[in-house]
C-alpha positions in Angstrom: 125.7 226.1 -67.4 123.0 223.8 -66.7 120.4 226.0 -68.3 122.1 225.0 -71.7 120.7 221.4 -71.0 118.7 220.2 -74.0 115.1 218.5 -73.4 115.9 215.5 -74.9 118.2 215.0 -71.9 115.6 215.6 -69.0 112.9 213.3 -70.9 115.9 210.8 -71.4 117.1 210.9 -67.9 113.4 210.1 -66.6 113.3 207.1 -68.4 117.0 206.0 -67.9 116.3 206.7 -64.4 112.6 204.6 -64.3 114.9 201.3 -65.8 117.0 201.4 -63.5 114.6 201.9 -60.5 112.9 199.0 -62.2 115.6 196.1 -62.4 117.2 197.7 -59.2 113.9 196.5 -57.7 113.6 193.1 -58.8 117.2 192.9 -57.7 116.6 193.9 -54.0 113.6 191.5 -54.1 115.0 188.5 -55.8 118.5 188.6 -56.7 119.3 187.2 -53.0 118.4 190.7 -52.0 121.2 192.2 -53.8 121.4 195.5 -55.5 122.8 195.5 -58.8 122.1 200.0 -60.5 125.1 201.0 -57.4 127.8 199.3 -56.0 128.3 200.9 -52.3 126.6 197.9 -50.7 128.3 195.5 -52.7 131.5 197.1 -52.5 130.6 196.3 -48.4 128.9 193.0 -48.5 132.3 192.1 -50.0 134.7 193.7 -47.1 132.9 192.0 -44.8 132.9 189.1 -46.8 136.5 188.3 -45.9 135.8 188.0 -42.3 134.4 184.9 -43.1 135.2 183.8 -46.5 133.0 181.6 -49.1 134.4 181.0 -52.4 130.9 181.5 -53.7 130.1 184.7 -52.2 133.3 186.5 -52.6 133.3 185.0 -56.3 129.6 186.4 -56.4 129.6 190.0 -55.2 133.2 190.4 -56.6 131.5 189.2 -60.4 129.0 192.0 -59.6 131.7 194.7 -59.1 133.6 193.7 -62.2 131.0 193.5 -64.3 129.7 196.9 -63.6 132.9 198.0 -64.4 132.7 196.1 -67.8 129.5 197.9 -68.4 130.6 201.1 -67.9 133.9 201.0 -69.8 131.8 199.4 -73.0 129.8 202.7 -73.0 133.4 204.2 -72.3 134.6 202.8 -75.7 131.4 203.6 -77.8 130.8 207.0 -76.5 134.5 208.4 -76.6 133.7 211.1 -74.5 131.7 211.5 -71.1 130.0 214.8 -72.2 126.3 214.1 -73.5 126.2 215.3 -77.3 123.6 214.5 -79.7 124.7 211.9 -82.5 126.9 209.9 -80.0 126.2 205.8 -80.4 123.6 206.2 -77.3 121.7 203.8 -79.6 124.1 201.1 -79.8 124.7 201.6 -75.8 121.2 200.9 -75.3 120.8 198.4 -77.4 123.9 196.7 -75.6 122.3 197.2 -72.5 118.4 195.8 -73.6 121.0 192.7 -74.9 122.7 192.4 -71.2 119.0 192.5 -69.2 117.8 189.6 -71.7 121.0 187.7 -71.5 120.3 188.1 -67.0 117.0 186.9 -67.9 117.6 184.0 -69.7 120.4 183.1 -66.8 118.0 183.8 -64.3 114.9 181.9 -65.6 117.2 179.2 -66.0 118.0 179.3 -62.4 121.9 180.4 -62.6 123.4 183.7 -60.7 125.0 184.7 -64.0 122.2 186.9 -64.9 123.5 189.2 -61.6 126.4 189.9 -63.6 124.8 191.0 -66.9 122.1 193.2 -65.0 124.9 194.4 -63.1 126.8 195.0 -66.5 123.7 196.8 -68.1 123.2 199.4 -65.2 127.0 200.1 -65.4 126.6 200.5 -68.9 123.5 203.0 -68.1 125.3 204.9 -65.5 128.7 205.9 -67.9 125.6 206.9 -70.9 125.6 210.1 -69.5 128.5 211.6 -66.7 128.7 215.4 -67.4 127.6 217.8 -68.9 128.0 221.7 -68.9 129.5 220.9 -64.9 126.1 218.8 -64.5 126.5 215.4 -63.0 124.2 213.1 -64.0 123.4 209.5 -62.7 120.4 207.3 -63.4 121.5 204.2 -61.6 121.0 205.5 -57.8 119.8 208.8 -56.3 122.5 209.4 -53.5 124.6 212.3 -55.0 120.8 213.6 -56.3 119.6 213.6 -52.9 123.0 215.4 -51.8 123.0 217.7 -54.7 119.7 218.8 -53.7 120.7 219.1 -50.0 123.6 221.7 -51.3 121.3 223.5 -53.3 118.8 224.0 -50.7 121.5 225.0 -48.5 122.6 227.7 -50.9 119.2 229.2 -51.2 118.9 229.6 -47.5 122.6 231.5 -48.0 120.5 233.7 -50.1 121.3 231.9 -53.5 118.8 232.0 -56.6 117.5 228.4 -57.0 118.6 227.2 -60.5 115.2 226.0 -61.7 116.3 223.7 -64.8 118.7 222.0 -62.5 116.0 221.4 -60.1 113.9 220.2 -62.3 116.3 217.4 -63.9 117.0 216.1 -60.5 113.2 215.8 -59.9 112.7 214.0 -62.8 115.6 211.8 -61.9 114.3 210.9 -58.7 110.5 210.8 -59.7 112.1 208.3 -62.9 113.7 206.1 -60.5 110.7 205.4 -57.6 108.4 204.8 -60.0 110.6 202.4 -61.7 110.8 200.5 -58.4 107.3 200.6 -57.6 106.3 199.6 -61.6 109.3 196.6 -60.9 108.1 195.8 -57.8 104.4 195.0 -59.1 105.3 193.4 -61.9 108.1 191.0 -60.6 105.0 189.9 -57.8 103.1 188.9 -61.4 106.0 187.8 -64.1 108.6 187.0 -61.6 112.0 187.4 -64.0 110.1 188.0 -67.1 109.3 190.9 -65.7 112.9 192.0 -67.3 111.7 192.4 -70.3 110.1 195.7 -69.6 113.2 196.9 -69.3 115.1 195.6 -72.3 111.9 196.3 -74.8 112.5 200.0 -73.1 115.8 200.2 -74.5 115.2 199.2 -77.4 112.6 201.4 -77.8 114.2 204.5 -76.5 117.8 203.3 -79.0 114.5 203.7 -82.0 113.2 207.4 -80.8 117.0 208.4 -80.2 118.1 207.1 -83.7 114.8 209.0 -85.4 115.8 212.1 -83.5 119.0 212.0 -84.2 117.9 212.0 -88.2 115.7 214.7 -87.8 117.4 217.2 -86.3 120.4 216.3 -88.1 
């Protein structure tokens, strides 16, 4: 059940959630408008793409796709398993992913659409972090199935269902992570432009620090 959910999760999933809000952000604003944390308008832009083709689009929005992929099936092969458990490599994932968002900003500052691809790689590596757990999906890259979780829960409650509060509460913090991460990214990419990705990364690295000294702790 969901009410077996630790509290590092929910305080992890906030954060998660803020980064991706974040480079999701500067994404929409600068990276030719372009998502990079979810791949359903991508996964478009590139259908109707065909209709009239440019080798540097397609090649684009298709490097995009695929590297998401690569992100997520890196966390795949350091994390062995999709349920969260504490003293799983969520360091090293992190620390991968604070790597990817430095490596888009170097491409980036230096002008080349590269970086897309590692920002695209870091929030697939973000989203495979943590998939299920005790029948709990959980995404920090985009809030769509949130939204629709929450719509089904509320639509259960007015069949007369208890609400299931700690379920609740982690989607809130999901979805309260992951505007404020686009509103923080959104100010700060008006100030620092792509250096503003180094919030991000520095996050990562930070959060792969507390994890590792919480891990030894309560080890």
């Amino acid at each position: 059940m969901i009410s077996h959910l630790p509290k590092w999760v929910e305080i992890g999933a906030f954060f998660l959630a803020l980064i991706a809000g974040f480079v999701n952000a500067i994404g929409l604003l600068s990276f030719e408008h372009q998502s990079v944390s979810h791949l359903s308008g991508t996964a478009t832009l590139l259908g109707t793409g065909f209709l009239n083709p440019s080798f540097q689009n397609l090649f684009h929005l298709l490097g995009v796709l695929l590297s998401f992929i690569f992100g997520a099936s890196l966390a795949g092969f350091l994390l062995h398993d999709s349920k969260l458990k504490l003293g799983r490599h969520y360091d090293t994932a992190l620390f991968f992913e604070a790597m990817f968002l430095l490596a888009s900003l170097w491409f980036l500052v230096s002008g080349s659409f590269y970086g897309h691809f590692f920002a695209s790689a870091a929030c697939g590596l973000q989203n495979a972090l943590a998939t299920t757990y005790s029948g709990a999906v959980i995404r920090t890259t985009h809030v769509t199935g949130i939204f629709t979780d929450l719509g089904i829960m509320l639509g259960a409650i007015a069949r007369g269902e208890m609400l299931d509060k700690r379920k609740a509460k982690l989607f809130l913090f999901i979805i309260t992570g992951f505007i404020s991460g686009g509103t923080i990214g959104s100010f700060l990419f008006t100030k620092l432009q792509f250096m503003a990705l180094l919030f991000p990364a520095i996050s990562c690295l930070i959060m792969a620090a507390v994890y590792r000294v919480y891990v030894k702790i309560h080890s």
